[in-house]
N, C-alpha and C positions, 0 to 999 in steps of 0.2 A: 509447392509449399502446401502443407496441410494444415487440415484446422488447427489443430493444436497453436502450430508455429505461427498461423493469423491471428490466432487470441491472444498468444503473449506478446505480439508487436502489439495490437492494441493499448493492453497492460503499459507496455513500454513507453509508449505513447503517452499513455494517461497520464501518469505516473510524471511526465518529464513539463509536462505543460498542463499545471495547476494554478496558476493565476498569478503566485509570489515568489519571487525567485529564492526564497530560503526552503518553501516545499518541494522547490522543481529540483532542488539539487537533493533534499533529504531520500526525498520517496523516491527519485530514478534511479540515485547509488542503492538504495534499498530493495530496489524491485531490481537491478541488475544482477544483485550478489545473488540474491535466492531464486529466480525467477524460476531456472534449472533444474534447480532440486525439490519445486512444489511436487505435489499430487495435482490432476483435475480437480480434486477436492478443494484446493487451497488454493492454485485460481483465481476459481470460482469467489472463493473468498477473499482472494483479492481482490477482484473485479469489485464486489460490495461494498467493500474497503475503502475502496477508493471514490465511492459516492458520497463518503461523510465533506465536509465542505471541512478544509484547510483549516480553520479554527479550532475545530473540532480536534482534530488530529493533533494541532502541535499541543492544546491544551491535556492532551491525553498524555500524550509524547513528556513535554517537558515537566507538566506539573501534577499530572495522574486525574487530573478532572476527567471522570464518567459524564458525557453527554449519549445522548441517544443512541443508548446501549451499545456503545463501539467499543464496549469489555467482552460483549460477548460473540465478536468475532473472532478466529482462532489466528487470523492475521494481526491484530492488535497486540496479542500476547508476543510475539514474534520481534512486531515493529515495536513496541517499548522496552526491551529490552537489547535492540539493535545501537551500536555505538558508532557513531561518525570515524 
């Protein structure tokens, strides 16, 4: 297995076990669908992505609340726009 394919099990990983089981199922069908078709670039940015804490996120996610700048990640634009 190569790096690559060890970084996005990580991803995958991350992604599926986030503390609430309403994120563990948003972000791992979300990181499932696209995981594939990132760039290294986006990743990467996802990895980052995924260091905002759950609140954050679904706040972005459902209601568009900007907290600590998780608009200007290019994963955000991606995941608010992604539909169940």
């Amino acid at each position: 297995m190569n790096e690559l394919e060890i970084f996005k099990k990580k991803l995958l990983y991350r992604s599926n076990y986030r503390g609430t089981k309403e994120m563990d199922i948003l972000l791992s069908e979300f990181v499932r669908k696209y995981i594939n078709e990132f760039t290294k670039e986006q990743l990467n940015d996802l990895d980052k992505f995924l260091d905002f804490e759950d609140e954050t996120i679904m706040n972005y996610y459902l209601h568009g609340i900007v907290e600590k700048n998780i608009d200007k990640n290019q994963i955000s634009k991606i995941f608010k726009n992604y539909n169940v």
